[in-house]
N, C-alpha and C positions, 0 to 999 in steps of 0.2 A: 482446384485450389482448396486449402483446409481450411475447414467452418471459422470462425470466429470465435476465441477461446474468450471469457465471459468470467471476470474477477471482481466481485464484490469487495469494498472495504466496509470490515466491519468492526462495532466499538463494546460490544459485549457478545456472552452465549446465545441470547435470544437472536441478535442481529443474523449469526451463523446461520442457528435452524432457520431462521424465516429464508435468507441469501439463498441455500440448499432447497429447501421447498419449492424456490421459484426459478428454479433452475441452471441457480451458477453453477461453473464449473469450480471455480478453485475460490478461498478466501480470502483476505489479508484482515487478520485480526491485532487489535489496538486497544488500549484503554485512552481516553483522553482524548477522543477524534475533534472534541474545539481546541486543540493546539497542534492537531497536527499527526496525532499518535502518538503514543506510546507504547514503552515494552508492555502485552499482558500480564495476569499474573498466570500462574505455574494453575492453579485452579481454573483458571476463564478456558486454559488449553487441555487440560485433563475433560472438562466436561464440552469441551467442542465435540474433543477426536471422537467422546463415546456414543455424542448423538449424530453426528454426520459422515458420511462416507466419503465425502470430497475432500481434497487437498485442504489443509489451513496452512496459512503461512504468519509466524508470528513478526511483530515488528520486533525491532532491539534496536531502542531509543530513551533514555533514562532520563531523559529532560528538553521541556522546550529551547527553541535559539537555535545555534548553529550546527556545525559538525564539527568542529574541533573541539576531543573533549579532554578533562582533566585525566592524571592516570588513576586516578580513585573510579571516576565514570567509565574507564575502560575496562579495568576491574571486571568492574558490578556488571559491563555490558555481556565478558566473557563469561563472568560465572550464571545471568540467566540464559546465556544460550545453549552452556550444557545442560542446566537442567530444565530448560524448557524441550531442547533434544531427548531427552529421558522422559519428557513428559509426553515425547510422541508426535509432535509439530513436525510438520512437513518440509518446512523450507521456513528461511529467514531472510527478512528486508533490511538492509542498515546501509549503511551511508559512511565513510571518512575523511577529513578532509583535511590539510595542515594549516595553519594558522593563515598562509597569505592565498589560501581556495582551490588548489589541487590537491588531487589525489593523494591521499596516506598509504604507500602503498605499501607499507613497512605493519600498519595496522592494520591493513585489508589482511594480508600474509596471517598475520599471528592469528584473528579473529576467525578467518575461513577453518585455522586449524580445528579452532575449539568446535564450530559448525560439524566436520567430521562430515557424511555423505548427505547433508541433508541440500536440497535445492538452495542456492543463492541470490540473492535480488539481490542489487542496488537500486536502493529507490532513488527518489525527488532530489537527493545530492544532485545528482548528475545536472541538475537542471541550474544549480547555482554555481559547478567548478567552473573554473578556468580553462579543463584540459580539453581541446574539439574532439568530436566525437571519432573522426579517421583514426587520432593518438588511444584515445583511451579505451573506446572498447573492444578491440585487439586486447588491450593491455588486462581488462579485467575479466575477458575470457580465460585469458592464463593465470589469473589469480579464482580460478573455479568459480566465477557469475554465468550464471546459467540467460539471467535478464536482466534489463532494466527497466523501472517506471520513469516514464518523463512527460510530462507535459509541453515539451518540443520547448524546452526555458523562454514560456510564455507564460503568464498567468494559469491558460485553459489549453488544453489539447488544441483544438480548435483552432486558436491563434496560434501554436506554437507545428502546424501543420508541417510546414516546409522544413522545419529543422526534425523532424519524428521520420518524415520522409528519407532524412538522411540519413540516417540511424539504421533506415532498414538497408538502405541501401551501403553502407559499410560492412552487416549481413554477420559479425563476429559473434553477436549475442542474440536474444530474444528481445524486441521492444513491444513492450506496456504500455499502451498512451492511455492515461488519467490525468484527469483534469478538468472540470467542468463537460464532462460526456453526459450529454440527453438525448433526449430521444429526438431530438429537432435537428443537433448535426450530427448523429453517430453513423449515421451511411456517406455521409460528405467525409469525415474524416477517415474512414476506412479505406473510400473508394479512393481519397487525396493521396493517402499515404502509404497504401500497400501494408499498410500495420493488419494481424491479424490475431492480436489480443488488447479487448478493452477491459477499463479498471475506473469504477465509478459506485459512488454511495448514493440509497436514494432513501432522506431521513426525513421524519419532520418532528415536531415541537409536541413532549407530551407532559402532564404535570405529573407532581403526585401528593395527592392531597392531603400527605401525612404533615404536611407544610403551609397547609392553607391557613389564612392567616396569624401569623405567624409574624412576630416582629425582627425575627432574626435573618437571615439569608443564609444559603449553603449552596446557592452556587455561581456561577460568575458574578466578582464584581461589577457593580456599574451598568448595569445591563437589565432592560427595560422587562425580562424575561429569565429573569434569573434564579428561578426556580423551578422551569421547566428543563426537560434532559431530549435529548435527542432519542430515538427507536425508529427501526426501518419503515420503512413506508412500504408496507408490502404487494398494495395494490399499483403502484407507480413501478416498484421496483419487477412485479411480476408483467407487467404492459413493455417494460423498456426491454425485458431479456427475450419476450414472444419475439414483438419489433425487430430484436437482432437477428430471432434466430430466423425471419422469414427473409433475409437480407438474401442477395444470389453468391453465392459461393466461385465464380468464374469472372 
């Protein structure tokens, strides 16, 4: 059986280099990881490719909420994926969905064009449409997806076990389970589900003291903590990829 392919999400450069050092294989980079991801900028992907030799894969996501988007946001979503393709990204993650939660497959069409040969994801969409997985990923093989990320349309991988299972076993694409993956069930979920690419972030809370007190705020409202940022956790995140890779391969 083939090893266990090992996907970091990551929310800036630094996150990459440390993810690579600790021996992912492939990235998925984001600006904005407390909503969820967003597109990079054309800069975060230029200074990945030159410090790392693994795959990055950029998100192409232009706002928090749903998947249904305006055609101004679909625009903006096609013209960064050319130029983040010119900038060297390996594959892109995105998502579409029509107004009442299936597939756009009229905008998967147009948006793979702009993508050109680079790798395809569909991410965490998958995990909110309508359409089961027998229908649809057949269907988004033929629309050039090479994968999907899902959390088995559970909260966490974990829970969403039996339905990631299924996914492998319809066999049309590649399955991704992200989602609350640690080091506590990442052999259970493997062994559950015949998946054999995990996709997980391992961050924790750092400040920066250009802020220290300070009467103003600059970042999330409301929030007890809101002027720390997130950064990899590199000693957790280098423990969880050892972990995987001593897993048995059969």
């Amino acid at each position: 059986m083939e090893k266990v392919v090992i996907e970091v999400c990551c929310g800036s450069v630094d996150d990459v280099v440390r993810a690579a050092e600790a021996g992912a294989d492939r990235v998925e980079l984001n600006s904005a990881l407390f909503v969820g991801g967003l597109t990079p900028s054309i800069g975060a992907v230029l200074e990945a490719k030159l410090r790392v030799d693994i795959p990055v894969i950029s998100m192409i996501r232009p706002r928090a909420g749903g998947f249904c988007y305006t055609d101004l946001e679909f625009e903006t979503m096609l013209r960064d994926t050319r130029e983040l393709a010119k900038a060297g990204t390996d594959g892109f993650a995105v998502g579409f969905l029509t107004t009442e939660g299936w597939l756009d497959e009229e905008r998967c069409k147009i948006w793979a064009e702009a993508a050109g040969e680079r790798e395809l994801v569909f991410h965490r969409t998958f995990d909110i449409m309508k359409n089961e997985p027998e229908e649809v990923l057949p269907r988004l093989a033929e629309l050039g997806f090479k994968r999907i990320l899902t959390s088995g349309r559970e909260p966490s991988a974990p829970a969403g076990a039996e339905m990631i299972k299924r996914c492998v076993q319809v066999g049309a694409v590649e399955v991704l389970a992200g989602g609350g993956v640690r080091a506590e069930n990442v052999q259970e979920l493997i062994q559950n589900t015949g998946c054999r690419q995990v996709h997980f972030t391992c961050h924790m809370k750092q400040s920066d003291p250009s802020v220290r007190g300070a009467k103003l705020s600059f970042g999330l409202p409301n929030m007890p903590e809101d002027d720390k940022f997130d950064v990899m956790d590199i000693e957790r995140l280098t423990g969880l990829i050892r972990l995987i890779r001593t897993l048995p391969t059969s």
